[in-house]
DSSP file (Angstrom, degrees, kcal/mol; ACC not computed):
  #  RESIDUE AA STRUCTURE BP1 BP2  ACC     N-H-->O    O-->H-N    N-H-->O    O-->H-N    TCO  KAPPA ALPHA  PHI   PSI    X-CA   Y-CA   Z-CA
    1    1 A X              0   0    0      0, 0.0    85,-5.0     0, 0.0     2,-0.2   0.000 360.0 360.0 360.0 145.5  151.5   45.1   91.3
    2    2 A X        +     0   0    0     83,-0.2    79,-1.9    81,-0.0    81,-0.4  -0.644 360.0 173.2-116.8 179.3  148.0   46.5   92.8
    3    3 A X  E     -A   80   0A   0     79,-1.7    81,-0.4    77,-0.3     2,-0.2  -0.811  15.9-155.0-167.4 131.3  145.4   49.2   91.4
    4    4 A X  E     -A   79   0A   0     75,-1.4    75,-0.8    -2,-0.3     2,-0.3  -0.663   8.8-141.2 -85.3 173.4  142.5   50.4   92.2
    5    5 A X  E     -A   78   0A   0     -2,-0.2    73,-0.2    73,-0.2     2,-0.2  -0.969   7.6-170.2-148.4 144.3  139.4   52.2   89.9
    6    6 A X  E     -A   77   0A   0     71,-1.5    71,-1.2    -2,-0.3     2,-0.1  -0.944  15.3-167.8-132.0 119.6  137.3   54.8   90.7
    7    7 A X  E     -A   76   0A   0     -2,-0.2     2,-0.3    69,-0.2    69,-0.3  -0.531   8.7-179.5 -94.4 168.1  134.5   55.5   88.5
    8    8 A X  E     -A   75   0A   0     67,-2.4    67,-2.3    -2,-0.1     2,-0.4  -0.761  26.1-131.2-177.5 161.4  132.1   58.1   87.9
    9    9 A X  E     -A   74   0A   0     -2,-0.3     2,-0.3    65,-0.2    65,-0.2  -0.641  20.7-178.8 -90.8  81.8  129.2   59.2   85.8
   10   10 A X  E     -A   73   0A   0     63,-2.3    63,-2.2    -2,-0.4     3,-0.0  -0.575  15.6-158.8 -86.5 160.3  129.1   63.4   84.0
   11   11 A X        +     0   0    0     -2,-0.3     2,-0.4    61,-0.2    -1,-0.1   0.360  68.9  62.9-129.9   8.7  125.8   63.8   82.2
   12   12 A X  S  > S-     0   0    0      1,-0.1     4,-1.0    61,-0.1     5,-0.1  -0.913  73.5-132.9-122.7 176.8  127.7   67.0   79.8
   13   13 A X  H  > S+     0   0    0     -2,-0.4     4,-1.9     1,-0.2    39,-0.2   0.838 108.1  59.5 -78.1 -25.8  130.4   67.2   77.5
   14   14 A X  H  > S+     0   0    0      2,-0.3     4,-0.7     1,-0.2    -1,-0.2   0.649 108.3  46.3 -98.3 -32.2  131.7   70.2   79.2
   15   15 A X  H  > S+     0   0    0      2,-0.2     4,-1.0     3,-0.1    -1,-0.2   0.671 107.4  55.3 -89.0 -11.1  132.0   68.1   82.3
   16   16 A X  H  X S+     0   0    0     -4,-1.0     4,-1.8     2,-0.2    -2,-0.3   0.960 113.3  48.5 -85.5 -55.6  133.7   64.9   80.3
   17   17 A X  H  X S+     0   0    0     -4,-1.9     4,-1.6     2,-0.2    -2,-0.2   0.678 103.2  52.1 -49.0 -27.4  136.3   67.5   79.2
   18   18 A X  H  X S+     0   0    0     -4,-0.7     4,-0.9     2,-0.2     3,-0.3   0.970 113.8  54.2 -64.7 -79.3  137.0   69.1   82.7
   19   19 A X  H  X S+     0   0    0     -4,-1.0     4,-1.3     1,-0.3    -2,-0.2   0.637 107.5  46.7   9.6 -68.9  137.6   65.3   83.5
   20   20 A X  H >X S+     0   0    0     -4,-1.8     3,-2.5     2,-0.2     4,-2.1   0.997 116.0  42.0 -51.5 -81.6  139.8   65.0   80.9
   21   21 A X  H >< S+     0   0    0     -4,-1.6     3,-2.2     1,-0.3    -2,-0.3   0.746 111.0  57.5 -26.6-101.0  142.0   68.4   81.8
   22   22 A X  H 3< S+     0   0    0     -4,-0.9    -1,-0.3     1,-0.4    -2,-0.2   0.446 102.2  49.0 -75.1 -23.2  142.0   67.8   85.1
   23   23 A X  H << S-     0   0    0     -3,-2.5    -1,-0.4    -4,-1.3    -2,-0.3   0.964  93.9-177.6 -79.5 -42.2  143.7   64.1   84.8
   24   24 A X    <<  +     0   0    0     -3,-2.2     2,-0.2    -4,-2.1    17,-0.2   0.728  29.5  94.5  38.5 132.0  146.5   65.9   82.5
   25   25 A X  S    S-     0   0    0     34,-0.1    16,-0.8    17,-0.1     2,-0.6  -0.932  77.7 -51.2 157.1-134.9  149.0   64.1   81.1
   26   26 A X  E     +B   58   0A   0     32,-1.5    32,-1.1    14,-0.2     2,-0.2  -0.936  68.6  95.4-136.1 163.4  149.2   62.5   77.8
   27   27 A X  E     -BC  57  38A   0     11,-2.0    11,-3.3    -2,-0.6     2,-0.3  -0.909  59.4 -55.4 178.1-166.4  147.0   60.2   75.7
   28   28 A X  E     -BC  56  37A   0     28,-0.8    28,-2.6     9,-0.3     9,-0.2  -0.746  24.0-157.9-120.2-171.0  144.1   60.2   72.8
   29   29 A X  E     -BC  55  36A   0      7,-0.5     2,-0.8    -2,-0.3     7,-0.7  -0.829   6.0-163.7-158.2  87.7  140.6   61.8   72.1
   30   30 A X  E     +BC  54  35A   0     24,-1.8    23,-5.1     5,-0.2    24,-0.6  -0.716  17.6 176.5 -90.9 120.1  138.3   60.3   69.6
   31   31 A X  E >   - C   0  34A   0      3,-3.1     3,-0.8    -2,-0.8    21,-0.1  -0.593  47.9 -88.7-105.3 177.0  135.6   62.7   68.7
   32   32 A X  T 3  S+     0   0    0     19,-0.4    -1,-0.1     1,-0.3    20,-0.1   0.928 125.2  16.6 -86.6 -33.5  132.9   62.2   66.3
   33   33 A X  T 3  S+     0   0    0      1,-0.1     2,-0.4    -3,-0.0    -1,-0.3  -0.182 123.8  61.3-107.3  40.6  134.8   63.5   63.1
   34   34 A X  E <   -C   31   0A   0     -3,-0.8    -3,-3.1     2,-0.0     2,-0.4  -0.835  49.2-161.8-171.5 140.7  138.6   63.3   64.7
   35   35 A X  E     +C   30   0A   0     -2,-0.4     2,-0.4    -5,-0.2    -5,-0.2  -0.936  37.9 170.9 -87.8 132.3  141.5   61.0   66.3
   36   36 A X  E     -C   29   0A   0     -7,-0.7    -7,-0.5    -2,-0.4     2,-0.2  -0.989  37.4-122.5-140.8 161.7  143.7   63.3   68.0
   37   37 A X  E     -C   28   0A   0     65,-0.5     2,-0.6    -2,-0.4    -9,-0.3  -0.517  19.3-145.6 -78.1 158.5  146.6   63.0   70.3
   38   38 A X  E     -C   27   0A   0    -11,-3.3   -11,-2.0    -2,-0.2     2,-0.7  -0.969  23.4-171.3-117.5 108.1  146.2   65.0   74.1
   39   39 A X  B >  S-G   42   0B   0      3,-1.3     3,-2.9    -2,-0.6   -13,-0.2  -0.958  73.5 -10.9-107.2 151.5  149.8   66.1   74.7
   40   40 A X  T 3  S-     0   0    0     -2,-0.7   -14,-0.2     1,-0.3    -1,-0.2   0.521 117.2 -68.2  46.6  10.8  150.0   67.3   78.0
   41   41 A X  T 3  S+     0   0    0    -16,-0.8    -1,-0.3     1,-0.3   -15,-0.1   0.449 115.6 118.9  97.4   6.7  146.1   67.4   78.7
   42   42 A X  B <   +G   39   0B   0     -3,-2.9    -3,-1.3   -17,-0.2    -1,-0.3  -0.496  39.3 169.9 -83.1 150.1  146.6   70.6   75.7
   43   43 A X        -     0   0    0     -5,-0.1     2,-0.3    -2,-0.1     3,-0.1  -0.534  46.9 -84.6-134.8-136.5  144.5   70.0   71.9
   44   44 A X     >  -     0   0    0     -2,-0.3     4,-2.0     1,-0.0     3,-0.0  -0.951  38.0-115.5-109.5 128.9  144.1   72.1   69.4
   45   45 A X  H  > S+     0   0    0     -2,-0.3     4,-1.7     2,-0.2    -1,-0.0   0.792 118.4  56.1 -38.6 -49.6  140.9   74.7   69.8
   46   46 A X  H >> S+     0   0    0      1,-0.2     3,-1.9     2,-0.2     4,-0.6   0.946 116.1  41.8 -59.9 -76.9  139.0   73.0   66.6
   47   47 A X  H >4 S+     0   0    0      1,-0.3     3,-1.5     2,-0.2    -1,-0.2   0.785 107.9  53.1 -34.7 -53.2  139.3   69.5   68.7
   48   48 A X  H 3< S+     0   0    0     -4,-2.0    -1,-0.3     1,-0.3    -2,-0.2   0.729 105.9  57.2 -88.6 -12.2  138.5   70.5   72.3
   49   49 A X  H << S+     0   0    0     -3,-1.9    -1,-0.3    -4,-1.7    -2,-0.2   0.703  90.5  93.2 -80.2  -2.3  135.0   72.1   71.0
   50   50 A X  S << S-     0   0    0     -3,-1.5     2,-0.2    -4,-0.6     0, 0.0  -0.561  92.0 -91.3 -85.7 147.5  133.9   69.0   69.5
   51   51 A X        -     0   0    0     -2,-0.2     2,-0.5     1,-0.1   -19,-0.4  -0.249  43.3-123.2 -34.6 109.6  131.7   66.2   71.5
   52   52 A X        +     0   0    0    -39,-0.2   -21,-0.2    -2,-0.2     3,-0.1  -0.538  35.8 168.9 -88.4 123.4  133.8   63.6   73.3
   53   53 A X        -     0   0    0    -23,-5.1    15,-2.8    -2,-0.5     2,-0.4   0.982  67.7 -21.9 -94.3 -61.9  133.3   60.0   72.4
   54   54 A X  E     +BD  30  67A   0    -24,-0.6   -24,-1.8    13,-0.3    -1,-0.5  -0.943  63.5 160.9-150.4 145.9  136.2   58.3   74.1
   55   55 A X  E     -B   29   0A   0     11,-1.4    11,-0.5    -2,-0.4   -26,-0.2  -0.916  13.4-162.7-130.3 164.8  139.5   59.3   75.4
   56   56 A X  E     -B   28   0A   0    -28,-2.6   -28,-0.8    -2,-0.2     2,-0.2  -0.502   5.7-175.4-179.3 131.4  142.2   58.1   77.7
   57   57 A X  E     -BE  27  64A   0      7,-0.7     7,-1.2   -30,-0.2     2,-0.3  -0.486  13.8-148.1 -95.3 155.8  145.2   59.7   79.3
   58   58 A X  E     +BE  26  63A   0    -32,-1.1   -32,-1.5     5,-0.3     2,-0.5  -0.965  15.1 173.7-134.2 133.4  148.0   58.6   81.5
   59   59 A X  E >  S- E   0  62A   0      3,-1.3     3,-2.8    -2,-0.3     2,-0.6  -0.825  70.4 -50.7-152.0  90.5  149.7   60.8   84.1
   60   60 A X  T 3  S-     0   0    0     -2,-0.5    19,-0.0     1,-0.3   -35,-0.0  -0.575 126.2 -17.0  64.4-102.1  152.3   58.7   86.3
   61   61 A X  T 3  S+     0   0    0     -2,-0.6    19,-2.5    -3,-0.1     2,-0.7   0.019 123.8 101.4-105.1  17.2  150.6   55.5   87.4
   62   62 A X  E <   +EF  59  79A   0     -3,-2.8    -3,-1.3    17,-0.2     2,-0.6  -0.836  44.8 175.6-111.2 131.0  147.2   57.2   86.6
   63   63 A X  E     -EF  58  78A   0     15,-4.0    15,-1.7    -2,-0.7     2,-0.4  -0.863  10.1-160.4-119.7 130.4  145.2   56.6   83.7
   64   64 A X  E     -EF  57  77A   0     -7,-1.2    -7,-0.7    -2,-0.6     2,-0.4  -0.755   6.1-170.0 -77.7 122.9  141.6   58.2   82.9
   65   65 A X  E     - F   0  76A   0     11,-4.1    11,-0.8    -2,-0.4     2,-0.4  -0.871   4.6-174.9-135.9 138.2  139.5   57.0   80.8
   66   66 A X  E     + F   0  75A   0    -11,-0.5   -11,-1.4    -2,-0.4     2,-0.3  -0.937   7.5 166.6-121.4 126.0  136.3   58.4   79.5
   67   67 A X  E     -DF  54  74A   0      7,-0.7     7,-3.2    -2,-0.4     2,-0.4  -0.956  26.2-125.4-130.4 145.7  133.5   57.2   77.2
   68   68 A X  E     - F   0  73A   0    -15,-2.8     5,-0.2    -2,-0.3    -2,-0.0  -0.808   9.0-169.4-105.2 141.8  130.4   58.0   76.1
   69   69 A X        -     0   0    0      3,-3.3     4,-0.1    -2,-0.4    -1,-0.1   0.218  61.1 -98.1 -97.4   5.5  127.3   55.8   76.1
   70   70 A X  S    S+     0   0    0      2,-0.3     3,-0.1   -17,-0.1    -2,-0.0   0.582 119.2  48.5 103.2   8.4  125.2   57.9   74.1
   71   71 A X  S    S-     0   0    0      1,-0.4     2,-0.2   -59,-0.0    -3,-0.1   0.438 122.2 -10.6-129.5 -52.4  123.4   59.5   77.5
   72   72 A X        -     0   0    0     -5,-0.1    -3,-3.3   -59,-0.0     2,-0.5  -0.866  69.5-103.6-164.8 170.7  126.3   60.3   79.6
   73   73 A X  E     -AF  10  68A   0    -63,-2.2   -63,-2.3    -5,-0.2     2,-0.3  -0.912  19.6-146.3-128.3 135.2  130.0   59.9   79.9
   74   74 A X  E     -AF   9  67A   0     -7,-3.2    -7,-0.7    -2,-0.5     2,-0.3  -0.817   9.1-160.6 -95.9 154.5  131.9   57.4   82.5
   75   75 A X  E     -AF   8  66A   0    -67,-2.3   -67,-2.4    -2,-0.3     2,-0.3  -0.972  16.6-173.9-125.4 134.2  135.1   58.9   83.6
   76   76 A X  E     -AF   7  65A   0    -11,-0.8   -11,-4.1    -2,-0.3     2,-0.5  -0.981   2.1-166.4-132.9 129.3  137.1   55.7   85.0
   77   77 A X  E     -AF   6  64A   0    -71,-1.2   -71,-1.5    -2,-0.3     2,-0.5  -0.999   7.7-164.4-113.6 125.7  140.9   55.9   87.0
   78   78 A X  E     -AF   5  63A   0    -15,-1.7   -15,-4.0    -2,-0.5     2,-0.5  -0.965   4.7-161.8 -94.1 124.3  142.9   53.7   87.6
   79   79 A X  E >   -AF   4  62A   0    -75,-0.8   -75,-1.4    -2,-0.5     3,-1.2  -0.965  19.8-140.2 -88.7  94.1  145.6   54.2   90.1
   80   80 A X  E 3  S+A    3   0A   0    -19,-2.5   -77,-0.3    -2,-0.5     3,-0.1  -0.580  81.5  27.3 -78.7 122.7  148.4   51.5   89.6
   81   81 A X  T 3  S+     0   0    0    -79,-1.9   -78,-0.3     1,-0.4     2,-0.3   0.269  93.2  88.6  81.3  11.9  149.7   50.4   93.4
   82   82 A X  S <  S+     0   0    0     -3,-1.2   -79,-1.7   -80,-0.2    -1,-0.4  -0.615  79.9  30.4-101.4-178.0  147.0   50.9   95.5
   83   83 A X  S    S-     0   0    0    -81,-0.4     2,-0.5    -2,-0.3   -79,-0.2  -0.195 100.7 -26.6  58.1-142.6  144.3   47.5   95.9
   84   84 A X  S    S-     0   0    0    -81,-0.4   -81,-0.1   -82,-0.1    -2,-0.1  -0.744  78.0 -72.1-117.2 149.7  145.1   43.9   95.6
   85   85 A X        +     0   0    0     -2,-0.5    34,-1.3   -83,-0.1   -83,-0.2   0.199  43.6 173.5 -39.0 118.1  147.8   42.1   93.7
   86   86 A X  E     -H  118   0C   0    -85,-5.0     2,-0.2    32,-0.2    32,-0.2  -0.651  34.5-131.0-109.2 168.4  148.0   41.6   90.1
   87   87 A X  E     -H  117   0C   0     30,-2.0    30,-2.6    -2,-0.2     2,-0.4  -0.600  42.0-146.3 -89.5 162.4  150.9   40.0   87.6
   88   88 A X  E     -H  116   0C   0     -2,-0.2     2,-0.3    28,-0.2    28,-0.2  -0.951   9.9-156.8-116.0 147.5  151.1   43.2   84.7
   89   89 A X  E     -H  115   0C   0     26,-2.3    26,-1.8    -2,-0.4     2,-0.2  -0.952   9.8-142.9-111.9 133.4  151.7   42.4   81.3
   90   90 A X  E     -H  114   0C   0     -2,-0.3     2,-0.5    24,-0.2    24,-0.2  -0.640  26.4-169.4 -88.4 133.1  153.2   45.3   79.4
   91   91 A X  E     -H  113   0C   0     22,-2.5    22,-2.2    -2,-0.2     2,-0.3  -0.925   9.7-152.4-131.3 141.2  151.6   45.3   75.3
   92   92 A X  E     -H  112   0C   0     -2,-0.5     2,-0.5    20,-0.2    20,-0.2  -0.780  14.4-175.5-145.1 120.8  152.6   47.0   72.8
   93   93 A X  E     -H  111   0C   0     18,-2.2    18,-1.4    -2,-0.3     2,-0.6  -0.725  18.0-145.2-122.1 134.5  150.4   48.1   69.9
   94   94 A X  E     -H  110   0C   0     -2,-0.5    16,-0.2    16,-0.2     2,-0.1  -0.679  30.4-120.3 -85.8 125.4  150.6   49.8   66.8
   95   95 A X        -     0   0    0     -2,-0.6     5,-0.1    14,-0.5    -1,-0.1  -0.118  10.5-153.0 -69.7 121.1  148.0   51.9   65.6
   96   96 A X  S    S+     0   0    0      1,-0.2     2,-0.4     2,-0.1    -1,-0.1   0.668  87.6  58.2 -76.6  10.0  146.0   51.7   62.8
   97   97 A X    >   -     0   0    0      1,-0.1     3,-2.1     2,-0.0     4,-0.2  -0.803  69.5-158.0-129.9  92.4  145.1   55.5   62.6
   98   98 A X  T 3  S+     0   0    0     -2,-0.4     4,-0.3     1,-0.3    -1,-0.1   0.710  85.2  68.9 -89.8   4.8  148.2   56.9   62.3
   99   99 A X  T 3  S+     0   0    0      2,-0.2    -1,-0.3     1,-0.1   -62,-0.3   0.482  88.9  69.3 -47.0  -5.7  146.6   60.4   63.7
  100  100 A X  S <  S+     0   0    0     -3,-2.1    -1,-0.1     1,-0.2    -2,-0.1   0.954 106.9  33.4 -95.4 -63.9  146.1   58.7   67.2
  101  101 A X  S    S+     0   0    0      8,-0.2     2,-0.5    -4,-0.2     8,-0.4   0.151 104.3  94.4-103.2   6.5  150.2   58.5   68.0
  102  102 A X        +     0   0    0     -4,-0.3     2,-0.5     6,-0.2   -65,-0.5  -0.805  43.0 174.9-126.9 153.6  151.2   61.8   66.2
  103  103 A X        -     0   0    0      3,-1.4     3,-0.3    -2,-0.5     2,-0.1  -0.975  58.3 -85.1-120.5 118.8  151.7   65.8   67.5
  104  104 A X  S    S+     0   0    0     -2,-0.5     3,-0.1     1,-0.2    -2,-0.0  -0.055 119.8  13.9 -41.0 107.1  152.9   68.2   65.1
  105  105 A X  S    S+     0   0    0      1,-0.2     2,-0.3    -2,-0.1    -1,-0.2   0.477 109.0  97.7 110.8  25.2  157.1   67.8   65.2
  106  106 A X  S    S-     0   0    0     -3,-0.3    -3,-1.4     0, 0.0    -1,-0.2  -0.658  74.3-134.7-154.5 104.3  156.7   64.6   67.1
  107  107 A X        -     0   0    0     -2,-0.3     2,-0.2    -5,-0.1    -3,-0.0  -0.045  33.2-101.1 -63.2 151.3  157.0   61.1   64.8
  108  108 A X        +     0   0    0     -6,-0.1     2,-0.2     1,-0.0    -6,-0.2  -0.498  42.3 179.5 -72.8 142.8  154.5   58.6   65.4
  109  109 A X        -     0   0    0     -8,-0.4   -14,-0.5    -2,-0.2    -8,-0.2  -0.867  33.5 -76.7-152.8 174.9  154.7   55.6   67.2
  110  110 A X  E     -H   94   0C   0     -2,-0.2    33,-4.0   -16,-0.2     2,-0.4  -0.263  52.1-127.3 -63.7 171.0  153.1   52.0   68.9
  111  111 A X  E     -HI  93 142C   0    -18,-1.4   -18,-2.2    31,-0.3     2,-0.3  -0.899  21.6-136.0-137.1 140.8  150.9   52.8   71.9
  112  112 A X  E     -HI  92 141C   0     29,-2.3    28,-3.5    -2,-0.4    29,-1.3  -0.913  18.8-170.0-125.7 141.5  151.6   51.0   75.1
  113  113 A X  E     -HI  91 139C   0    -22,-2.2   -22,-2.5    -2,-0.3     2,-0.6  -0.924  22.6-145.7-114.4 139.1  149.3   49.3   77.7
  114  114 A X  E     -HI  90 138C   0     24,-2.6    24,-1.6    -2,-0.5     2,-0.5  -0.932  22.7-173.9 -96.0 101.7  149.4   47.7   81.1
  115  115 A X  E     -HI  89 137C   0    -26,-1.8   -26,-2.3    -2,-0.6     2,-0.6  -0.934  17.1-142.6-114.0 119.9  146.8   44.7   81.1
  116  116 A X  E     -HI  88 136C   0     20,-3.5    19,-2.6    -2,-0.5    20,-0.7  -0.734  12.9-168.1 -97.8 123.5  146.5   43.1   84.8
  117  117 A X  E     -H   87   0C   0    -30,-2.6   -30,-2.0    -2,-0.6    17,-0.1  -0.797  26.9-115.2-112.7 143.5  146.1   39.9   85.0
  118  118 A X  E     -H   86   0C   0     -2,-0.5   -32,-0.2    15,-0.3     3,-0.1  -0.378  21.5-126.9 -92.4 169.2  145.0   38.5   88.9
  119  119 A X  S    S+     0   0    0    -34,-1.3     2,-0.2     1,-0.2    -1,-0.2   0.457  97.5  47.4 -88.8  10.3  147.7   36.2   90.9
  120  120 A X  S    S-     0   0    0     11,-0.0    -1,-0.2     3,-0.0    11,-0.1  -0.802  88.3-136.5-139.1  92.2  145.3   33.4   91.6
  121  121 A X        -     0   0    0     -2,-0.2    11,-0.3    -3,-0.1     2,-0.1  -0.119  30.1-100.6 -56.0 161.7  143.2   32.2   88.6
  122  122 A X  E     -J  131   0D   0      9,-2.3     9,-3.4     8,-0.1     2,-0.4  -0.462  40.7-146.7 -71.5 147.4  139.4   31.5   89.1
  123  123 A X  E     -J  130   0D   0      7,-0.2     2,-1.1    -2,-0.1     7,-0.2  -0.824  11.6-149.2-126.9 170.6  138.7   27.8   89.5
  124  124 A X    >>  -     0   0    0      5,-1.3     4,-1.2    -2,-0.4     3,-0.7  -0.677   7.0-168.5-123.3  59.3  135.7   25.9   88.5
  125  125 A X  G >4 S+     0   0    0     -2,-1.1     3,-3.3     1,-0.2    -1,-0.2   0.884  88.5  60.1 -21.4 -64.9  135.3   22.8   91.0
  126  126 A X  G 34 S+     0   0    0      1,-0.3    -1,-0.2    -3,-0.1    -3,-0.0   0.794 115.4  27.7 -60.5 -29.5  132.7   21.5   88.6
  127  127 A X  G <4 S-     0   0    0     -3,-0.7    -1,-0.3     2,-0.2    -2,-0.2   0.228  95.0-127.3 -90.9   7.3  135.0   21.2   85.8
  128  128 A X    <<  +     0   0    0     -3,-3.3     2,-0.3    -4,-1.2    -3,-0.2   0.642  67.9 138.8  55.1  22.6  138.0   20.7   87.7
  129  129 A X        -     0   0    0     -5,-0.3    -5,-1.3     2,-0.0     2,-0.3  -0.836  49.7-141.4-110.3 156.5  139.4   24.0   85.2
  130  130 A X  E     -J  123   0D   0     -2,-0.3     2,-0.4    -7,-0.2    -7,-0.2  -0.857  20.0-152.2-109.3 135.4  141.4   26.7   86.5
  131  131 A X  E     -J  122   0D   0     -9,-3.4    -9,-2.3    -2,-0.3     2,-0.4  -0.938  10.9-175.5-112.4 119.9  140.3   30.7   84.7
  132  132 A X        +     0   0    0     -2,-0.4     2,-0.6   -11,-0.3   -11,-0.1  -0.878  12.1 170.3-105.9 100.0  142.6   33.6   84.3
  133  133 A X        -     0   0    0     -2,-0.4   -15,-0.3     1,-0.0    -2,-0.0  -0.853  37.7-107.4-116.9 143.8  141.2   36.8   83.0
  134  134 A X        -     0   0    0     -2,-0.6   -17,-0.2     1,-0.1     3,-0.1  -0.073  24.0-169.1 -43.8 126.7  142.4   40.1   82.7
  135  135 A X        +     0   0    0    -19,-2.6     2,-0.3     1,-0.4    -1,-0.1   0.916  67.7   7.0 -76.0 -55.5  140.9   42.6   85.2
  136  136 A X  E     -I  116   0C   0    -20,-0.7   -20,-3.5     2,-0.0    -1,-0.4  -0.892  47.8-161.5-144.4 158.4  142.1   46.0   83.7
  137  137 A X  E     -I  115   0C   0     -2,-0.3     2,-0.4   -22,-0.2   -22,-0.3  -0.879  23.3-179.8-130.1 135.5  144.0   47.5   80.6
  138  138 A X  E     -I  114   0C   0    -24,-1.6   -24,-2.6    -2,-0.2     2,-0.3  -0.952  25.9-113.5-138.9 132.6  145.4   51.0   81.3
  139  139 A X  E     -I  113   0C   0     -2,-0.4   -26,-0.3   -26,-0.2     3,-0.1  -0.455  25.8-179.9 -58.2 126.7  147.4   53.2   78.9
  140  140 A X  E     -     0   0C   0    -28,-3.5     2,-0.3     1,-0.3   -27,-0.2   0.500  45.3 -76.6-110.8   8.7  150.4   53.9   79.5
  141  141 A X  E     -I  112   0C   0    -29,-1.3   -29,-2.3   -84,-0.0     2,-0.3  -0.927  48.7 -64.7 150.4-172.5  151.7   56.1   76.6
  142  142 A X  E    S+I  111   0C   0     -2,-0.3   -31,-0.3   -31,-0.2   -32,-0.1  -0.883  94.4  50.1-106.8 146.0  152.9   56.4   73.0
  143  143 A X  S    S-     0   0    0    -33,-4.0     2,-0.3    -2,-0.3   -50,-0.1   0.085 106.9 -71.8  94.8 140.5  156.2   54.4   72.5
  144  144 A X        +     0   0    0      1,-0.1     5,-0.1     5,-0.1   -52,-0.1  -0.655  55.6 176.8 -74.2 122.1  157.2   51.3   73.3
  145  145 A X        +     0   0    0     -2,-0.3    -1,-0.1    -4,-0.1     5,-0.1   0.198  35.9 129.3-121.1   4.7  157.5   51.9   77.6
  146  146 A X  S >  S-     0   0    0      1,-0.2     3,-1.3     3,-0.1     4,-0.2  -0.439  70.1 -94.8 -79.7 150.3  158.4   48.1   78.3
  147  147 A X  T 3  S+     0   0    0      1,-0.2    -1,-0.2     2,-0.1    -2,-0.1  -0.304 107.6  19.9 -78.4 152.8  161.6   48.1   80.4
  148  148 A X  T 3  S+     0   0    0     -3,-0.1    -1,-0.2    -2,-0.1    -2,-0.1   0.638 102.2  95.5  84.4   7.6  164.7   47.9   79.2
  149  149 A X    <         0   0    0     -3,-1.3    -2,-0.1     1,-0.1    -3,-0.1   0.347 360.0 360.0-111.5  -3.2  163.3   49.0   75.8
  150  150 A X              0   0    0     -4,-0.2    -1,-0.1    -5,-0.1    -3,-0.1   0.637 360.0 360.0 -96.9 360.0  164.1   52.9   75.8
């Protein structure tokens, strides 16, 4: 599987939120006094006025994610099947907060990731060892997504 990222750099909150909205799809939103779920790129009013610390959404093979450094906010995409060839491993984790995985009417559940791992580990002449590390993690939803699992 391939991916690319395209990052980039908002310097307001109002513009990490557009960010957000504008990827649409579903995901979380950590603010400074709240976890909350993003269903459909929708929050609740009290949520979407607050400062945004980190989030990240998933919309078909794209996931956003945005965090703040305490200056400014990176907004990062990943688009899964465009660049060069990864293996994927699909993870699936349950949350310790259990406000991140729930929507009023809608039970809570594990949160799933895509972690890319690349198809030729790095090798180390001098040590004669061969390195594999993960390039990217993107969220891919709430629920266990892995195939053959639904």
């Amino acid at each position: 599987m391939n991916f690319r990222v395209e990052v980039k750099t908002v310097d307001t909150p109002e513009a990490a939120w557009e960010a957000l909205r504008a990827a649409g799809g579903d995901g979380w939103v950590c603010t400074a006094s709240a976890v909350a779920r993003l269903d459909g790129g929708l929050l609740s009013p009290e949520i979407d006025d607050l400062p945004l610390l980190a989030a990240e959404v998933a919309n078909g093979n794209t996931t956003t994610t945005v965090r703040y450094d305490g200056r400014r906010w990176a907004v990062a995409t990943l688009i899964r099947g465009e660049g060069a060839p990864h293996t994927v491993q699909t993870v699936v984790l349950r949350s310790i907060d259990p406000r991140v995985g729930h929507v009023e009417g809608i039970e809570s559940g594990p949160v799933t990731y895509e972690v890319f791992w690349p198809v030729t580990p790095v090798t180390n002449l001098a040590v004669g060892t061969a390195l594999a590390e993960p390039t990217a993690t993107r969220f891919v939803g709430f629920g266990d997504l892995r195939e053959g699992s639904r």
